[in-house]
N, C-alpha and C positions, 0 to 999 in steps of 0.2 A: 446665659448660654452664648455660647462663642458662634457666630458668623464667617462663616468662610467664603462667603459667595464670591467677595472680590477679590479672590488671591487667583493668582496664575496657577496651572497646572503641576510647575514644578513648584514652587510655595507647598503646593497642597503632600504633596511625594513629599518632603523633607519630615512635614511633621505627620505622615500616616510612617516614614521610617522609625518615629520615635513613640508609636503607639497611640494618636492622635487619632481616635472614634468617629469624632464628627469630619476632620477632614477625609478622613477615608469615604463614608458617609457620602460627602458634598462631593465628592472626584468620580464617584462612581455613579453618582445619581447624574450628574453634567454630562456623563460617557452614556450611558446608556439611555436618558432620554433623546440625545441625537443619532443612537445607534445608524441607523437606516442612512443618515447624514454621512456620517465614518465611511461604514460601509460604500456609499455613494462613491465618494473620492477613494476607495482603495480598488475596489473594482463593480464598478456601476452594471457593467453587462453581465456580469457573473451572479448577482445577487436573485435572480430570476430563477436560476437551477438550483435553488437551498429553499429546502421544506420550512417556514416557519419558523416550525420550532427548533430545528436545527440548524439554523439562522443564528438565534438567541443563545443555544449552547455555545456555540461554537466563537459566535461575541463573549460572551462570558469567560469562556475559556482562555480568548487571547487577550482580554486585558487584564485578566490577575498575572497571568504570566509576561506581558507586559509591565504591569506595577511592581513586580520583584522582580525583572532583569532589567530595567531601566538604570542604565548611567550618566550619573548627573555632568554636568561641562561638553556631553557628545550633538547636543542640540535640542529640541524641541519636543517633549513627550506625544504630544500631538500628531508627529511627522512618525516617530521611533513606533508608536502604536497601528499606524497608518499601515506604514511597512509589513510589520509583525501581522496584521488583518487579511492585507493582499495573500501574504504567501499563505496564510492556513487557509484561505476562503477559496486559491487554487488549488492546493493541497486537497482540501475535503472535497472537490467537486473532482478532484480525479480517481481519489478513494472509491466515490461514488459509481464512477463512469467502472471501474474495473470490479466491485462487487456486481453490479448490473450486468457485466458484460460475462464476470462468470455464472449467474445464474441465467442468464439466455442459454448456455451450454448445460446444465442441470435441467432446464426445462424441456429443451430441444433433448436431451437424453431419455425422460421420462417420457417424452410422447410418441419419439419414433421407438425408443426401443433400443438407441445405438448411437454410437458414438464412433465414428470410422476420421480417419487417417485425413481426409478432406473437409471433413468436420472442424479441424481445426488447422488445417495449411490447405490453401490454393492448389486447386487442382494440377496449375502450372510451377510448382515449387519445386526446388531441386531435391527429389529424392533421396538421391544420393550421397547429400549432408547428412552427416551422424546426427545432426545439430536438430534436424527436423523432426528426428526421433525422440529423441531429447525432449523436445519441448512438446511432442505428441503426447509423453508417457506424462511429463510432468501435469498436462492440461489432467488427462484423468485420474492422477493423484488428488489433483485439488478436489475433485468431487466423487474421490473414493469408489474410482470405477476399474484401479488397476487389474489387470489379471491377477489370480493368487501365483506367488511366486515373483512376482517384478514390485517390489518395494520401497518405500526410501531411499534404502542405504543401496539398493541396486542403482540407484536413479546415480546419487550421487558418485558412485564410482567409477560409473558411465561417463559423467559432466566432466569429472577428475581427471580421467584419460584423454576424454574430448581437449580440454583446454591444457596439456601435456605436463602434470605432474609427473614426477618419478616415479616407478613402482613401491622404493623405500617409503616417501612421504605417503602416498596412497595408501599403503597397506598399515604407515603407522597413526592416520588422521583418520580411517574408520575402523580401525581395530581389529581387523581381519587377517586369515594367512595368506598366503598365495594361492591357496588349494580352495579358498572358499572366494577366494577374488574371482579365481577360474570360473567356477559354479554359476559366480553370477553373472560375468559375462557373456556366458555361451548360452545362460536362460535370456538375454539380455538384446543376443545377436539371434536368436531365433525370433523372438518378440518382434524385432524388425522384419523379419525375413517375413514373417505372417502378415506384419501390416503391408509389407511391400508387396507383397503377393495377392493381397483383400485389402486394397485402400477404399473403397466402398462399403466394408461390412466391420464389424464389430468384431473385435479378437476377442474369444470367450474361453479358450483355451489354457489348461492350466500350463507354467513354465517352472 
């Protein structure tokens, strides 16, 4: 039986390239018994905010896809793995921070009853940006609390306008006429008009 303990890291990658068991085997056992180590030097203070076992996934995760996008002559698989750790172990803890952040808002929905306009912009925010609308509707899309009538494809016609496509490209990127772009604007421009009008209360109203 073949010994691989004392080959270097990239030794051991050349021959798991060529279908080699036991180095595969020996590279992966060396990685993840010092997991916690890795992690250490990738990002030390961040390793506190990852549950365990989503620790271990998400190690897991980044060194097979380390071990197949690893290129040989660029440096040190060690450093290359390193890297590749940092960014998903930020990555995942901002995942985290923003699934969190939108179930605060599902929760706080559920308990008062509502979801109002300050709810999710500062009470001192500029009104008066389209933009605030926008991302008022968009918040309770995410947790399926739109009015009936203000939709997706409303949303996005809205954003389309906001950030100044053409009418051409608008009407030929969501497959709409002019006659039903109208519809949805003016369901769209009331929808505001109500929140602006009840930034305190819940729009329950159909559009």
């Amino acid at each position: 039986m073949k010994n691989h303990e004392h080959l270097r890291d990239e030794e051991l990658l050349l021959l798991i390239r060529v279908g080699d068991q036991i180095a595969e085997n020996t590279l992966a056992l060396r990685y993840f018994s010092a997991r916690y180590l890795h992690a250490s030097n990738a990002a030390k203070n961040a390793i506190p905010l990852l549950k365990p076992y989503d620790f271990n996934a998400l190690f897991f995760k980044t060194y097979l896809a380390s071990v197949n996008s690893f290129r040989f002559g660029r440096g040190l698989f060690r450093y290359y793995f390193t890297s590749s750790l940092e960014h998903d172990i930020y990555r995942e803890i901002q995942m985290n921070a923003q699934d969190r952040y939108l179930q605060s808002f599902e929760e706080a929905f559920e308990e008062e009853n509502q979801m109002c306009l300050h709810d999710v912009l500062p009470s001192e925010s500029n009104n008066d940006d389209p933009k605030a609308f926008i991302d008022y509707a968009e918040t309770l899309s995410k947790i399926n609390k739109l009015p009936r009538g203000i939709n997706k494809k409303v949303l996005k016609l809205v954003e389309m306008k906001y950030l100044g496509y053409s009418e051409k490209e608008t009407l030929r990127r969501l497959r709409i006429t002019k006659g039903e772009a109208r519809q949805m604007l003016l369901r769209f421009r009331k929808f505001a008009e109500k929140v602006l009008d009840h930034p305190l209360k819940k729009i329950e109203d159909d559009f």
